[in-house]
MARRODREN-100292 format. One line per 8 residues: number of its first residue (from 1); their letters; for each residue x, y, z of C-alpha. Coordinates in steps of 0.05 Angstrom, whole numbers, always signed. Last residue first. Example, Ala and Ser with C-alpha at 12.3 -4.5 7.8 and 13.67 -1.06 7.14 Angstrom:
<fipas>
2 = sa = +273,-21,+143; +246,-90,+156
</fipas>
This chain:
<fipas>
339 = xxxxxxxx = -737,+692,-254; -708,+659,-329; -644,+618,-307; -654,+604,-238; -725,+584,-267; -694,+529,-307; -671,+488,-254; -621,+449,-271
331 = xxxxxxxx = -565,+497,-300; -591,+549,-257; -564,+502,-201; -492,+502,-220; -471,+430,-228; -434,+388,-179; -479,+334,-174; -450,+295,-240
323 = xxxxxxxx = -492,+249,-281; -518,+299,-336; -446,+298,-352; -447,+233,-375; -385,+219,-425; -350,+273,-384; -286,+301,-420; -226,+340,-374
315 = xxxxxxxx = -170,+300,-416; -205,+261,-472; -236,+193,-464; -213,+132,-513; -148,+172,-542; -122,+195,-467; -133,+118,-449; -83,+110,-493
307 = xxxxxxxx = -43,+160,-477; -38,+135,-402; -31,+67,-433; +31,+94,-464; +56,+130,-409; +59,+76,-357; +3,+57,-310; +25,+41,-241
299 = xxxxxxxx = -18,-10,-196; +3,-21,-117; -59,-22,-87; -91,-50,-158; -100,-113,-121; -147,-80,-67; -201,-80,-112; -213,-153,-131
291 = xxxxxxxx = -206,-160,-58; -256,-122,-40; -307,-138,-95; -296,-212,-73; -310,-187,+1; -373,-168,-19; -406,-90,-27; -339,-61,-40
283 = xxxxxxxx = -335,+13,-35; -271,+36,-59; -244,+110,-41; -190,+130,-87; -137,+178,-46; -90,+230,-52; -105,+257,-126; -79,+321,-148
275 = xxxxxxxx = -19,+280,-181; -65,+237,-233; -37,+162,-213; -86,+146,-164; -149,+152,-215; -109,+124,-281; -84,+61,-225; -161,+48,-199
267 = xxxxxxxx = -190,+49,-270; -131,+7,-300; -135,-43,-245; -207,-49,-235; -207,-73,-312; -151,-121,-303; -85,-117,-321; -35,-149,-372
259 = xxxxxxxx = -23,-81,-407; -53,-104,-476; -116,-133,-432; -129,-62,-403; -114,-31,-471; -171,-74,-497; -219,-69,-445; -211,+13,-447
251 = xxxxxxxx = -237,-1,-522; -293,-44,-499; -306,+12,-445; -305,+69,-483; -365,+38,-536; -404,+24,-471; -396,+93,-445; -413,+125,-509
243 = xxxxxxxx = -475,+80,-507; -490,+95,-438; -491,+170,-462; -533,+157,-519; -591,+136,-473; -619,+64,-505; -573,+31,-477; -600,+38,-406
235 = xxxxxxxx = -546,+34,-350; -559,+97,-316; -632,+96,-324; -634,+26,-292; -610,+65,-215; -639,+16,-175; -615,-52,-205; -569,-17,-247
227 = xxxxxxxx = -526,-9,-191; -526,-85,-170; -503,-100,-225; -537,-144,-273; -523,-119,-352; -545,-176,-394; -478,-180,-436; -475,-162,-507
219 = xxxxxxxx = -420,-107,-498; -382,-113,-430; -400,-93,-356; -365,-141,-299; -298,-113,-315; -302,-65,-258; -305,-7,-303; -383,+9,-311
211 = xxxxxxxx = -395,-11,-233; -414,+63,-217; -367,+84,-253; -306,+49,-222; -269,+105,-190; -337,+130,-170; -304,+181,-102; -249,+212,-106
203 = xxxxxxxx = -211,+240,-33; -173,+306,-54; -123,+335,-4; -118,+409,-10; -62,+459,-37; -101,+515,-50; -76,+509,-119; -81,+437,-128
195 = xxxxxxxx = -152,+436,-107; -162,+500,-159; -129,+452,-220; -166,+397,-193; -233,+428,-194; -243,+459,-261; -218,+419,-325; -193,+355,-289
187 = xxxxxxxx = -261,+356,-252; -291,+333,-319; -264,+261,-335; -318,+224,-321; -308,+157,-357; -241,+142,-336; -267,+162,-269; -276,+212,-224
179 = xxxxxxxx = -331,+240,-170; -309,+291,-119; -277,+296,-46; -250,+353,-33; -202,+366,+28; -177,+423,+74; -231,+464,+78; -216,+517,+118
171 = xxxxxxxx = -210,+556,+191; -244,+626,+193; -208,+696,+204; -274,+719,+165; -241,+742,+94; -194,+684,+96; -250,+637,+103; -287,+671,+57
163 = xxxxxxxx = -245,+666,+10; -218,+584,+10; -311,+584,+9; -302,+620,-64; -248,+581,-93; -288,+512,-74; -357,+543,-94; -320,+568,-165
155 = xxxxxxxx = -296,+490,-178; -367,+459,-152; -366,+419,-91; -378,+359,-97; -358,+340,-16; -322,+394,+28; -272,+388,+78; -258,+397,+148
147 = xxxxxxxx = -219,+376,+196; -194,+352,+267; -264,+342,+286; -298,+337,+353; -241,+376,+383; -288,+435,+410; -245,+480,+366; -256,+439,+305
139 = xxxxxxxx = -335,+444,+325; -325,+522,+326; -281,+523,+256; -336,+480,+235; -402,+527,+253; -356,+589,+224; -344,+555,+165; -425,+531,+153
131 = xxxxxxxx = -441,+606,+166; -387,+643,+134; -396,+604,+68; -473,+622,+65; -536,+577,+61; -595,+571,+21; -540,+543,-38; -517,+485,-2
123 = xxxxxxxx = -460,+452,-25; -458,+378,-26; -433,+323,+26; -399,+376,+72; -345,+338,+101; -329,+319,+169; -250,+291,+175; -216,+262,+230
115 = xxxxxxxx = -277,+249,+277; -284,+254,+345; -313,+224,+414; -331,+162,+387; -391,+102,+378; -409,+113,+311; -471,+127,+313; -463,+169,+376
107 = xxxxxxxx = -402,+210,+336; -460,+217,+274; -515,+239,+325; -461,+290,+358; -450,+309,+288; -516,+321,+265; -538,+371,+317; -487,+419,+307
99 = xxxxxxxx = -484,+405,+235; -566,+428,+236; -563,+491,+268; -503,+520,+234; -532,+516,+171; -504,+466,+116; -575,+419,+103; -611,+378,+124
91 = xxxxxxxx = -658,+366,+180; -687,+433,+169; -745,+411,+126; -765,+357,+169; -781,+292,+125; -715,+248,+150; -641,+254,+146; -636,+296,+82
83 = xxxxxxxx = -562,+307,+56; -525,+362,+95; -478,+315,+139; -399,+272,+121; -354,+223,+157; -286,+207,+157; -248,+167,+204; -161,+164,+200
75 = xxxxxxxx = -146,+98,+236; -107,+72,+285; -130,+103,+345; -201,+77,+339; -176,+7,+348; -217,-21,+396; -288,-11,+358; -272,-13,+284
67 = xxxxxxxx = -333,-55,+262; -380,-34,+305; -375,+34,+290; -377,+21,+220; -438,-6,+230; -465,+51,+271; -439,+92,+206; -472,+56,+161
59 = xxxxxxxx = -539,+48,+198; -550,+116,+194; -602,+138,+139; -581,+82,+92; -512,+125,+81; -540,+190,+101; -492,+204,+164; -434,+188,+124
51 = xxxxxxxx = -370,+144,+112; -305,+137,+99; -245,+99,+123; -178,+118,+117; -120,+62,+156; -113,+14,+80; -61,-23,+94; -84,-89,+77
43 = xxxxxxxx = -97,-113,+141; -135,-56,+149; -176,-70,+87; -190,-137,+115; -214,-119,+187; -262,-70,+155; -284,-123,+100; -307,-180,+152
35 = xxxxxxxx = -335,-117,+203; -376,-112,+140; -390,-175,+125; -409,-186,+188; -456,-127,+198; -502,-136,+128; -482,-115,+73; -552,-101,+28
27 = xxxxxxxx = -519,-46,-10; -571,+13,+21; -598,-31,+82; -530,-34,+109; -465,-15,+93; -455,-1,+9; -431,+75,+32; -379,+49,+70
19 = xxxxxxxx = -315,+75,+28; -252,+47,+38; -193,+84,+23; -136,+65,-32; -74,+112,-34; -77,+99,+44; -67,+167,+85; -16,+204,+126
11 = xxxxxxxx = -26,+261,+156; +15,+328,+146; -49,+366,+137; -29,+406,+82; -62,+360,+32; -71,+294,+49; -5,+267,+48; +3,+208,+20
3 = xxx = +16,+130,+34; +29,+71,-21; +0,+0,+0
</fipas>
């Protein structure tokens, strides 16, 4: 397992991190697989593990409670709030009121006094910069985190929150965690350059595309994930954008086999080996998926596959954009763009 820095921190994180988001009732893992997978990644090397108050409304995070209980010390926890938790309109959210709250249910959940890293799982237009920073720089203070970061955020919200920090004698986001693949190829454009500026660690999330580039998706198969189970839209060849990502993939399946790798391996290695990346967070459902994953650990791509995968999906393209949560809200809502 290779180590980095994330960001300015000075602490030390697995290239790999495992994501709990599949934990409970969401990815149908039930507690001893989990605790199963938990004691495996560790053994692995992997000491980052991430999760969030809205993973199956909770039960993630008391799993993963469970799961690392005793050994608390030796591993870097993340967790992230502002996603609905429930029907009442202000238990959501980025206001001062709510992470409060939320975090002492998220450090009950999971059965400790702190946190390494809470992130704000999206940016929250109905609320301002000073308000959510001041709320974290006062929770840092209390030492129930050590820091903060921000989730999908887009490139101009990042630059704009590193500002107001400044402006208000606040502390700051230290991480980002956004979605990147082979396949989605847009934060290269916007975010990474400004992550890489303000010198923060970055945490991706989707290395696999939602399933797309762990092998287990090829031309003229029945497609039988367990994302396109509940998310068919995404996976419907019918849409011209899961055509252009099926068309990618048999070529990426190609260069993959070329190489001697496997599919997890070239999508794990291209996300690890961009330089503004500190960490790819996997989240295995089974304990095959797990493994499967942790083998690229160590992967490498040379140049040449890196320009050949350059020749499949262009530098800074998304072959679903439509997919991403880090768009502007006038550009999905049309009355942002016409009131």
């Amino acid at each position: 397992m290779q180590y980095r820095t994330l960001g300015r921190t000075g602490v030390q994180v697995s290239v790999l991190a495992l994501g709990a988001m599949n934990f409970g009732t969401a990815g149908r893992t039930g507690q001893h697989e989990a605790t199963a997978m938990v004691d495996a990644a560790l053994d692995a090397g992997i000491n980052l593990i991430d999760t969030a108050d809205w993973y199956s409304r909770g039960e993630s995070e008391e799993m993963v409670g469970t799961a690392i209980a005793g050994r608390r010390d030796d591993i870097v926890l993340a967790t992230k709030a502002n996603m609905p938790m429930g029907d009442e309109r202000n238990h959501r959210g980025s206001s001062r009121r709510w992470l409060v709250t939320e975090l002492d249910n998220s450090l009950r959940r999971l059965g400790v006094d702190h946190v390494d890293l809470f992130q704000i799982h999206r940016w929250d237009p109905d609320t301002s910069d000073e308000e959510t920073l001041s709320a974290l720089t006062d929770l840092q203070r209390a030492g129930k985190i050590r820091y903060f970061g921000s989730s999908t955020f887009p490139a101009y919200r990042i630059v704009q929150a590193q500002w107001a920090a400044r402006e208000n004698h606040l502390s700051r986001y230290v991480t980002e965690q956004p979605g990147y693949s082979i396949l989605q190829r847009g934060i290269e454009a916007h975010v990474l350059p400004v992550t890489e500026q303000y010198g923060l660690g970055v945490l991706v999330w989707s290395p696999l595309a939602s399933g797309w580039l762990s092998g287990a998706i090829r031309a003229g198969r029945e497609i039988t994930t367990s994302r396109s189970s509940f998310m068919p839209e995404r996976f419907d060849l019918t849409v011209p954008a899961n055509r252009a990502k099926m068309d990618a993939v048999e070529q990426l399946a190609a260069v993959a086999d070329e190489a001697g790798l496997t599919m997890i391996q070239l999508a794990l290695g291209f996300v690890t080996g961009h330089p503004a990346v500190t960490s790819a967070l996997i989240g295995p459902r089974t304990m095959d998926h797990l493994r499967s994953q942790l083998a690229a650990a160590d992967t490498v791509l040379p140049a040449d596959v890196l320009d050949a995968i350059d020749a499949i999906v262009a530098p800074g393209v998304d072959l679903a954009a439509h997919e991403k949560h880090d768009a502007p809200p006038a550009l999905l809502d049309a009355r942002l763009r016409r009131r």
